[in-house]
C-alpha positions as a Markdown table, in Angstrom:
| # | Residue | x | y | z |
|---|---|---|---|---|
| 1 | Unk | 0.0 | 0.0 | 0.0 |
| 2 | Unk | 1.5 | 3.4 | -0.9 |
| 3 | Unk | 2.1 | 6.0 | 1.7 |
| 4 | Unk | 2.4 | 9.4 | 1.6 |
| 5 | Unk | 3.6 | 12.4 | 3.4 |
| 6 | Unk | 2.0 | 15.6 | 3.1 |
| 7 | Unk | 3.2 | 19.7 | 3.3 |
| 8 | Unk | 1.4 | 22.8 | 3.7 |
| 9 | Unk | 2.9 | 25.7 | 1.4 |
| 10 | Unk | 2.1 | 29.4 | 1.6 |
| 11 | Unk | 1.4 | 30.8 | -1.9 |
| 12 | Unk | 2.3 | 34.5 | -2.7 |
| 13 | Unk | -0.4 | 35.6 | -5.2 |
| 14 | Unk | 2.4 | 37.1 | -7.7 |
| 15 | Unk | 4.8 | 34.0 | -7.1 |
| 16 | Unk | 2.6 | 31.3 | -7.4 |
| 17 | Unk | 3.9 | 29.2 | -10.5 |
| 18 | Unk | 7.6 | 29.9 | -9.4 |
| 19 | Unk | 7.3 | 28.4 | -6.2 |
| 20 | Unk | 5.2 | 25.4 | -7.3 |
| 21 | Unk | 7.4 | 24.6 | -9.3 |
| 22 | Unk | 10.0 | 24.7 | -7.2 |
| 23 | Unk | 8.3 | 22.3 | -4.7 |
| 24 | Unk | 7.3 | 19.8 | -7.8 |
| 25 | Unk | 11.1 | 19.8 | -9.2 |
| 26 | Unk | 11.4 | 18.2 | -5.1 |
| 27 | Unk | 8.6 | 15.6 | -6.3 |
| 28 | Unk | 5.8 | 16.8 | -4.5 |
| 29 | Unk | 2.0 | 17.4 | -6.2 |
| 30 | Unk | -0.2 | 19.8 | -5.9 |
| 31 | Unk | -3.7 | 18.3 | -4.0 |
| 32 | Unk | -5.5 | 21.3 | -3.4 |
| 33 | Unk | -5.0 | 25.4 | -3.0 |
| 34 | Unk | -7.7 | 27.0 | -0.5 |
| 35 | Unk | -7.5 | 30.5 | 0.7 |
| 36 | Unk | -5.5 | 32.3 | 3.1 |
| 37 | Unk | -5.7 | 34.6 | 6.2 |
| 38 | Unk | -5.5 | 37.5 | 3.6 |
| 39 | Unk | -6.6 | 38.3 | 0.2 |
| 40 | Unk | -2.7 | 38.0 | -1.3 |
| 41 | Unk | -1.9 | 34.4 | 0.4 |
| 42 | Unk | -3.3 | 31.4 | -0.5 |
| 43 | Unk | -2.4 | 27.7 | 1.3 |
| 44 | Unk | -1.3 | 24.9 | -1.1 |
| 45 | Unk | -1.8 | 21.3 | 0.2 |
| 46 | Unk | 0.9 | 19.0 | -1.0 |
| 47 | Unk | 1.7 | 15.0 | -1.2 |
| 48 | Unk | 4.7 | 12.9 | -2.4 |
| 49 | Unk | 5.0 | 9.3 | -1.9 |
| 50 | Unk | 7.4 | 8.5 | 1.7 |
């Protein structure tokens, strides 16, 4: 059975793509990006296989 570990990233509205793709270069993928405490930060939910 796979098993996974999982991150929480803060997104910086006008950075977004540079530092996803920073994290997916490290294998990780993108589950799910909710909203922040404020309007320019949003939360990216992260998995990679342990």
């Amino acid at each position: 059975m796979q098993k996974w570990e999982y991150v929480t990233v803060p997104l910086l509205v006008h950075a977004t793509k540079q530092i996803l793709d920073n994290w997916g270069e490290d294998g990780w993928e993108l589950v799910q990006v909710v909203p922040g405490p404020n309007p320019e930060q949003l939360v990216a939910y992260m998995k990679r296989p342990k």
